[in-house]
N, C-alpha and C positions, 0 to 999 in steps of 0.2 A: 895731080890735079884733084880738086876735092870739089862738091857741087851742093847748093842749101837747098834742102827739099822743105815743107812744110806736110804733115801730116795729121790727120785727127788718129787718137787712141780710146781704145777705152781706159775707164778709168783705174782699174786694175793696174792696167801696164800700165799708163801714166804715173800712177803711183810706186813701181818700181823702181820707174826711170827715173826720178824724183830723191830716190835714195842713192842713183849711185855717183860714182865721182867723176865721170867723162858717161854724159847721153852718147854722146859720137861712136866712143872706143864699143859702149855696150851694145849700140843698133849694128854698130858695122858686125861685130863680133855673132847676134843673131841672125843676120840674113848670110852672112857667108858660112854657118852652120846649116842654114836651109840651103841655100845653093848647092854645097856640099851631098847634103839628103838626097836634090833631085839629080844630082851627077851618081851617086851611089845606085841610085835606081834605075838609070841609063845604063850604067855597069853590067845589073844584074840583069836585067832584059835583053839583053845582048849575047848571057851566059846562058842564056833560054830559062831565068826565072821569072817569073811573074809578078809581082809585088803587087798584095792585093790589101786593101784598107782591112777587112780582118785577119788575113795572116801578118798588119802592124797591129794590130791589139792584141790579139793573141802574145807577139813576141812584148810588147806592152807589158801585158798583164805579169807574163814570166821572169821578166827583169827586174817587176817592181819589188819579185820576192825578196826579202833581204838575204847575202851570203852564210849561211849557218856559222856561226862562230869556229868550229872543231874546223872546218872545210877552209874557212880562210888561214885561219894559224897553221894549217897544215901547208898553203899555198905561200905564207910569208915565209914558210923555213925553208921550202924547196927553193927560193927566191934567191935567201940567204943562202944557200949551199950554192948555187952558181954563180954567185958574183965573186 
């Protein structure tokens, strides 16, 4: 069963959505990423972590770094030897 919701956006993401080829596939696709998020976070609270708004920036900020090129090639050939 499928259900029409109406929404306002900003115009940012309006203009996102605007570009891609199914709104539908791309909203469902982002809120069951968030739903996802807050089941992850139910997870870890339960493992006795805490998830705190700056220990997500922190991990944020650390992810944004890009992978060192030597570190990745060295990861695609380890890849390569177990397949």
């Amino acid at each position: 069963m499928t259900v029409k919701r109406s929404v306002s956006l900003p115009d940012d993401v309006a203009e996102w959505l605007d570009q891609q080829p199914n709104v539908s596939a791309a909203i469902t696709a982002a809120v069951r990423a968030q739903m996802e998020g807050t089941h992850l976070d139910e997870v870890l609270r339960r493992a006795g972590i805490e998830v705190t708004e700056a220990g997500r920036a922190r991990w944020r900020e650390r992810l944004a770094t890009p992978i060192p090129a030597d570190a990745l090639a060295e990861g695609r050939r380890m890849l390569g030897r177990a397949g």
